[in-house]
C-alpha positions as a LaTeX table, in Angstrom:
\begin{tabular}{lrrr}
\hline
Residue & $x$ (\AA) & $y$ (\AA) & $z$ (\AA) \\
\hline
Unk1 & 32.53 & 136.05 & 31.51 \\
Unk2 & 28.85 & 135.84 & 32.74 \\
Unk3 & 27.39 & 138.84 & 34.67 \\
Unk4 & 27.50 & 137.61 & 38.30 \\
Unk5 & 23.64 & 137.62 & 39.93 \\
Unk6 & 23.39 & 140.40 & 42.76 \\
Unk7 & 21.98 & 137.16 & 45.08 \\
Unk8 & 25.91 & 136.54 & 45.55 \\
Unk9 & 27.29 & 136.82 & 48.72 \\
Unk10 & 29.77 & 139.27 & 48.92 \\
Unk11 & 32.49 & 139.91 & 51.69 \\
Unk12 & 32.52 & 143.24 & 53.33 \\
Unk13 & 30.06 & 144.17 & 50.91 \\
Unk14 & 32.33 & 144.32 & 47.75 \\
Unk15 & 33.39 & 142.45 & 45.08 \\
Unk16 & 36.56 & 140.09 & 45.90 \\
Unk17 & 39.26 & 141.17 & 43.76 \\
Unk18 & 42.30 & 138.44 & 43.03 \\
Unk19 & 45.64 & 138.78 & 41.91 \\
Unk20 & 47.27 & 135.68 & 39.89 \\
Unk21 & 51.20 & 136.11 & 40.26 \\
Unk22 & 53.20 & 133.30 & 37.96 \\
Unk23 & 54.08 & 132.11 & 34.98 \\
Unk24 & 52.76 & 129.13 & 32.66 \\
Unk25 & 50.69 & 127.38 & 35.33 \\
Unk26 & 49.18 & 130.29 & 36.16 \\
Unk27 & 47.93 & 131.58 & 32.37 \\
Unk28 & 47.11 & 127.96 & 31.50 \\
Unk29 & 49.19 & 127.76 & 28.67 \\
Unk30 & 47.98 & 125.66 & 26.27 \\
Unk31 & 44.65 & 125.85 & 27.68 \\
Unk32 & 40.97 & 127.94 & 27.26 \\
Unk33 & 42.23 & 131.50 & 29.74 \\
Unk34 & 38.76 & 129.58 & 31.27 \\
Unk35 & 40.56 & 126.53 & 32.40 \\
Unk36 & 43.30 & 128.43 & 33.93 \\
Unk37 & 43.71 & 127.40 & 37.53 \\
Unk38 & 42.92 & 130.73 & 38.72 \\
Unk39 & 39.77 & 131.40 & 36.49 \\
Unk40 & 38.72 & 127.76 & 37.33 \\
Unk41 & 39.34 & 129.05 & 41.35 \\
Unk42 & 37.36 & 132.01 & 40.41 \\
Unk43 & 34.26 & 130.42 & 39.60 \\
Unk44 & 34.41 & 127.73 & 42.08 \\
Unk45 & 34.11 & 130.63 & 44.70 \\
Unk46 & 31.35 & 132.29 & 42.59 \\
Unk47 & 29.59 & 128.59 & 43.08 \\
Unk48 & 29.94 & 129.20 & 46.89 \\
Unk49 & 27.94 & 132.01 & 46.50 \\
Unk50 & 31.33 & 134.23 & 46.94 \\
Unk51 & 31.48 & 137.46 & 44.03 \\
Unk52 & 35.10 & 137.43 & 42.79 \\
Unk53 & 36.05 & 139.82 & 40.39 \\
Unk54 & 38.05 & 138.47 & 37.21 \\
Unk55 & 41.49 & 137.76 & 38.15 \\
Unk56 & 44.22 & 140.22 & 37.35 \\
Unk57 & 47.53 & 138.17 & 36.57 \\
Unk58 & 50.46 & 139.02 & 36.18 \\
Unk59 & 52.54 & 135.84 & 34.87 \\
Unk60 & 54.22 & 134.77 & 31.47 \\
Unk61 & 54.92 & 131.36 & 30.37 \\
Unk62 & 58.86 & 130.65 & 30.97 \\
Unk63 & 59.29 & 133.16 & 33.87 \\
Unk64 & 61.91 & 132.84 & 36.38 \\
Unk65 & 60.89 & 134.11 & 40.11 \\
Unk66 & 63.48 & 137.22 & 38.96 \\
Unk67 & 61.31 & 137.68 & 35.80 \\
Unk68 & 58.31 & 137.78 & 37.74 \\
Unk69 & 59.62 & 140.14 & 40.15 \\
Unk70 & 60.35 & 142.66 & 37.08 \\
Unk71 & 57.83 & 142.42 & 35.82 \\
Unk72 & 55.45 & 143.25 & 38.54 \\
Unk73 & 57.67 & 146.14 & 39.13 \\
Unk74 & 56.88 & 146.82 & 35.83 \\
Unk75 & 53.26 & 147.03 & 35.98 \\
Unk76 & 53.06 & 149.49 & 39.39 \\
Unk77 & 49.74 & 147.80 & 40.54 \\
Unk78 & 48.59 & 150.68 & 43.13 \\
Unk79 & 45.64 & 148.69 & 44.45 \\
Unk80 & 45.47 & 145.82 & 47.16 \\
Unk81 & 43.77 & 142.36 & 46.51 \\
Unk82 & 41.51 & 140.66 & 48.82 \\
Unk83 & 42.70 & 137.25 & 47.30 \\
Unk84 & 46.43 & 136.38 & 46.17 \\
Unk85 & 48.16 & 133.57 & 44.73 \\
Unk86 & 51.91 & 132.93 & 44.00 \\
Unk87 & 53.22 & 129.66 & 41.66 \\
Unk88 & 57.19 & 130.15 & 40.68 \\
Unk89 & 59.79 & 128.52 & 40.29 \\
Unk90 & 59.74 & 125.60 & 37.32 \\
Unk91 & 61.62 & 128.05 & 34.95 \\
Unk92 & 64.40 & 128.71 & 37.46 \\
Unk93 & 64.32 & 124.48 & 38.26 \\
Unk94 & 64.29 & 124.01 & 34.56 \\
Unk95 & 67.02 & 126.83 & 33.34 \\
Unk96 & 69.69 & 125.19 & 35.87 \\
Unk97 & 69.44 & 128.08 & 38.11 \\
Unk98 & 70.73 & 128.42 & 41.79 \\
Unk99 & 68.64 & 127.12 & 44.20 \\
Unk100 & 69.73 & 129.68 & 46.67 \\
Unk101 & 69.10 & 132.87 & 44.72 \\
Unk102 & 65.59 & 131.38 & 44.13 \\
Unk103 & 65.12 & 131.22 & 47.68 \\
Unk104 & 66.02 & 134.91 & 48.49 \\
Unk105 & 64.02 & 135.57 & 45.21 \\
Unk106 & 60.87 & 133.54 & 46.37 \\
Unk107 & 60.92 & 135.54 & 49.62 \\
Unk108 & 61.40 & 138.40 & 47.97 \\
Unk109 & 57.87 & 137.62 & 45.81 \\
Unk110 & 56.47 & 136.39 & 48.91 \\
Unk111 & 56.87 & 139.73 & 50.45 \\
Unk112 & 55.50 & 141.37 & 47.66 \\
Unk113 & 52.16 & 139.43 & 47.31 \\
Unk114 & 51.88 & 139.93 & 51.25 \\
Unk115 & 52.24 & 143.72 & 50.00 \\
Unk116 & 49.48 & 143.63 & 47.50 \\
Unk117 & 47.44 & 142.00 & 50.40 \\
Unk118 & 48.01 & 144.73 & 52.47 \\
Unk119 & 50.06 & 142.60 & 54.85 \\
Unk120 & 47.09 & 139.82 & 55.63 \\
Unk121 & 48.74 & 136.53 & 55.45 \\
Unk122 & 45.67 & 134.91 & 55.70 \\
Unk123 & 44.79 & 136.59 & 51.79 \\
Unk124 & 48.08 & 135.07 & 50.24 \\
Unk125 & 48.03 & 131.49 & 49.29 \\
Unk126 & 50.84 & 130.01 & 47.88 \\
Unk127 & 50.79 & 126.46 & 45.39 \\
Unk128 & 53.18 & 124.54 & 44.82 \\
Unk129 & 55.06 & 123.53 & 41.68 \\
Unk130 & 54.40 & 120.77 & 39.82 \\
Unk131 & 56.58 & 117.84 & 38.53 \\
Unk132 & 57.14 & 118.62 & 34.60 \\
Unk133 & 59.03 & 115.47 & 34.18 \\
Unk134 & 55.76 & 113.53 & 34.62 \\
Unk135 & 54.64 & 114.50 & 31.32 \\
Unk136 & 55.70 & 113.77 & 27.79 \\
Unk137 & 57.57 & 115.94 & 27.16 \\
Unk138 & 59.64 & 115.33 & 30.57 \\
Unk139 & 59.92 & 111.52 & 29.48 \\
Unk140 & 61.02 & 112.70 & 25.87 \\
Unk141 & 63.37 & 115.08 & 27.48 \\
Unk142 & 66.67 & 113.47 & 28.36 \\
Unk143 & 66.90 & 114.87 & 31.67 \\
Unk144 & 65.76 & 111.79 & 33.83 \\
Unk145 & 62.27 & 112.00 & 35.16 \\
Unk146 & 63.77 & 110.98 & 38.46 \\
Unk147 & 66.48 & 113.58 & 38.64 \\
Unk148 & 63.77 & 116.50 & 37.12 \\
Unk149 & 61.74 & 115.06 & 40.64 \\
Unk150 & 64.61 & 115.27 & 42.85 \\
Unk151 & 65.15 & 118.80 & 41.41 \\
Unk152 & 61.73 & 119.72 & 42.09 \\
Unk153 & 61.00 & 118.80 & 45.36 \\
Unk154 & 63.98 & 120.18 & 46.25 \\
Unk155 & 62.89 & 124.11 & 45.21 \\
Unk156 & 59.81 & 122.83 & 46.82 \\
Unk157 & 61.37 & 122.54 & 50.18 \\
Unk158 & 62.74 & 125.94 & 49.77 \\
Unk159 & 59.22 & 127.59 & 48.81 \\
Unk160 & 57.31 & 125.57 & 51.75 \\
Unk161 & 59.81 & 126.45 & 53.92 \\
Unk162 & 59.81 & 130.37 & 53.22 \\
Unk163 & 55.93 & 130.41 & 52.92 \\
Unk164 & 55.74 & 128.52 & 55.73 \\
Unk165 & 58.20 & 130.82 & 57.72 \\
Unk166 & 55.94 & 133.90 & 56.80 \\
Unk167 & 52.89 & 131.83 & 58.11 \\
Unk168 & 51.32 & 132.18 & 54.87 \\
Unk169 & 49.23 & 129.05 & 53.27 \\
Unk170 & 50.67 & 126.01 & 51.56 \\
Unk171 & 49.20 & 124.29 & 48.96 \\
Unk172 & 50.96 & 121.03 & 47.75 \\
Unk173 & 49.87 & 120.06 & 44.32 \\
Unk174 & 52.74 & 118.57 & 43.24 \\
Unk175 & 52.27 & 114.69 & 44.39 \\
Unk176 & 48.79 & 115.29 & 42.45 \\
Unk177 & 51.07 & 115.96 & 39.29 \\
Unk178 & 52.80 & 112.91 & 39.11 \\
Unk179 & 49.68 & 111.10 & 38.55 \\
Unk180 & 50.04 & 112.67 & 34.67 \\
Unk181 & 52.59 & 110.03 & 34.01 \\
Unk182 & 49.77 & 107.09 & 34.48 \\
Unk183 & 47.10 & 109.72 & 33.00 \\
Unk184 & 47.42 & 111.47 & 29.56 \\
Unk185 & 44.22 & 113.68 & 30.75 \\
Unk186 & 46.17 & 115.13 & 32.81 \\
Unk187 & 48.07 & 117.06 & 30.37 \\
Unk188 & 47.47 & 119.81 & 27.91 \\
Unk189 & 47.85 & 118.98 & 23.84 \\
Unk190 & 51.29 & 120.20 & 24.11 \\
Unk191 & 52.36 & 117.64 & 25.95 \\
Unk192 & 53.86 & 120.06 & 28.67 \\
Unk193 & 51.34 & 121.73 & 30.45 \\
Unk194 & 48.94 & 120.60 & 32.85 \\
Unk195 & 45.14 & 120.11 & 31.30 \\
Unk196 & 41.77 & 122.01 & 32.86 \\
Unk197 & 41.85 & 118.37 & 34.42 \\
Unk198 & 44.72 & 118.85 & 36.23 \\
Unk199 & 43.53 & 122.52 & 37.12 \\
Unk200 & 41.00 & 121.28 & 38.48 \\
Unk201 & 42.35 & 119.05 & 41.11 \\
Unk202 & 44.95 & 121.89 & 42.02 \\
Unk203 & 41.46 & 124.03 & 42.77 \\
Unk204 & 39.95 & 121.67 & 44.86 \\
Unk205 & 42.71 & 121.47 & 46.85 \\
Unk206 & 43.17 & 124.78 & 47.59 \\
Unk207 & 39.51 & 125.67 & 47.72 \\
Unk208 & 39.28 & 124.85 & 51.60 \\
Unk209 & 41.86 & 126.86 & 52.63 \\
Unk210 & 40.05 & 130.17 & 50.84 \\
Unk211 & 36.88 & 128.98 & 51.55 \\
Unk212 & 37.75 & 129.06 & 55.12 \\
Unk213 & 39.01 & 132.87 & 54.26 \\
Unk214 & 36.46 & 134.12 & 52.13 \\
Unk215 & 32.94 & 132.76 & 53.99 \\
\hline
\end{tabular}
């Protein structure tokens, strides 16, 4: 990473550290760590004249929102975050699992990124997931790219509805997604995962509501 210029605003007069919680979509599989939606977010801020820190994550492609919740239990992070951002919930979709554990899951993670906030809502920003079944490999998949939508917007009812519940910010990526089916850009070499393209538009969209935050 470059050495950020002292000219950069900071807030509070220190660095902004950020916490990535996830899985795939949040490491960029299949992508430069650089493309990564929350390295891309990172240096989009550091454009606004905003010093971030290099985001700690904490997320592993083919987690489950239980998996995630180990595994942050796992890692006893001590320290608060003046930035947090929460993407889960493809891997549960995908595996078949029930849609009402993931909710009382989801809350659960919810509660625990408000946690590594220090219970500032405003600091927790939550995306959501994106449509798989636009892709290649969700054509090539047998599942039914309408049925893997249906599926999909229905956990994404349940995480809106929870974030939205905890008054914590929403960011809907997920129409964005579908717009992989009509552009291969849009999707990583692997067929799967979304490309620094795609990252890209899911930063822009949630820029505005940090920005608003963070300046």
């Amino acid at each position: 990473m470059p050495r950020i210029s002292i000219e950069h605003k900071m807030i509070n007069d220190h660095t902004i550290s950020y916490l990535a919680l996830g899985d795939s979509y949040t490491i960029g599989e299949a992508v430069p760590a650089a493309g990564s939606f929350p390295y891309q977010l990172a240096a989009q801020l550091k454009a606004e004249q905003i010093v971030v820190a290099e985001p700690h994550i904490i997320a592993t492609t083919g987690w489950t929102s239980s998996e995630l919740q180990a595994a942050i239990k796992t890692a006893a992070l001590a320290r608060k975050f003046d930035l947090v951002t929460l993407l889960i919930g493809v891997n549960n979709q995908y595996r078949g699992e029930s849609i009402t554990v993931y909710r009382q899951e989801f809350a659960a993670l919810l509660q625990t990124a408000l946690d590594f906030a220090g219970g500032d809502k405003t600091r927790v920003f939550v995306v959501s997931i994106p449509d798989w079944g636009a892709t290649p490999f969700g054509a090539a998949s047998g599942r039914g790219q309408d049925a893997i939508a249906s599926d999909i917007d229905a956990f994404n009812a349940v995480n809106k509805e929870e974030t939205l519940l905890a008054g914590v910010s929403y960011t809907d990526i997920t129409p964005a997604s579908r717009a992989a089916v009509a552009d291969p850009e849009l999707v990583a070499e692997d067929g799967l995962h979304p490309s620094e393209k795609m990252y890209s538009d899911w930063v822009n969209n949630l820029l505005p509501a940090v920005l608003k935050i963070l300046k």
